[in-house]
C-alpha positions, 0 to 999 in steps of 0.5 A: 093370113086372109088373101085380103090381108096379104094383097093389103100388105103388097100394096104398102110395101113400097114395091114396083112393077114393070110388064111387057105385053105383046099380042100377035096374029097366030103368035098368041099373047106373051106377058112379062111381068117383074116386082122389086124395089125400083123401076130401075131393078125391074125394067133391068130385069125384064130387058136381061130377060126380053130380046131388045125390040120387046124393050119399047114396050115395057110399062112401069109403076108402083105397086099401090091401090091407085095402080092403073087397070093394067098394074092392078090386074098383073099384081092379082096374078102373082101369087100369095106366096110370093106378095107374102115373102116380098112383102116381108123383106126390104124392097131392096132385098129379091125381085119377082120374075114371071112369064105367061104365054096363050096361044088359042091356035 
């Protein structure tokens, strides 16, 4: 199956998505980012993962092809394996989890 195909599939699938960024002088820049099949399940996710003062900046939308700038540049980032599989189960059936740091220091 052609990326194309798969990122087609992952848009229709009904799935949300839930991030927290934070950028810091001298800390680098921390995204989390979590998929399933509400906002309740993925900001629940992400606040079991995160410490509470990360909380308030939590953003959430569906995944779709009228995501924001930030959505639809996040859901590139999960990679084909993962939008196949949850593509293929019931929204209500796994959650993605991931975290990515960069520091240039």
């Amino acid at each position: 199956m052609s990326d194309d195909r798969v990122d087609q599939d992952f848009l229709r699938s009904g799935l949300f998505i839930s991030y927290m960024s934070y950028h810091a002088t001298g800390e680098g820049m921390r995204l989390c980012l979590a998929v399933g099949g509400s906002t309740y399940r993925t900001e629940r996710l992400l606040k079991s993962k995160l410490h509470e003062y990360f909380h308030q900046g939590i953003v959430s939308s569906p995944i779709s092809s009228a995501n924001d700038e930030a959505a639809a540049l996040l859901t590139h980032w999960i990679p084909p394996v993962v939008k196949t599989i949850l593509g293929q189960i019931p929204p209500s059936a796994g959650d993605y989890y991931a975290e990515l740091y960069y520091n240039l220091a």
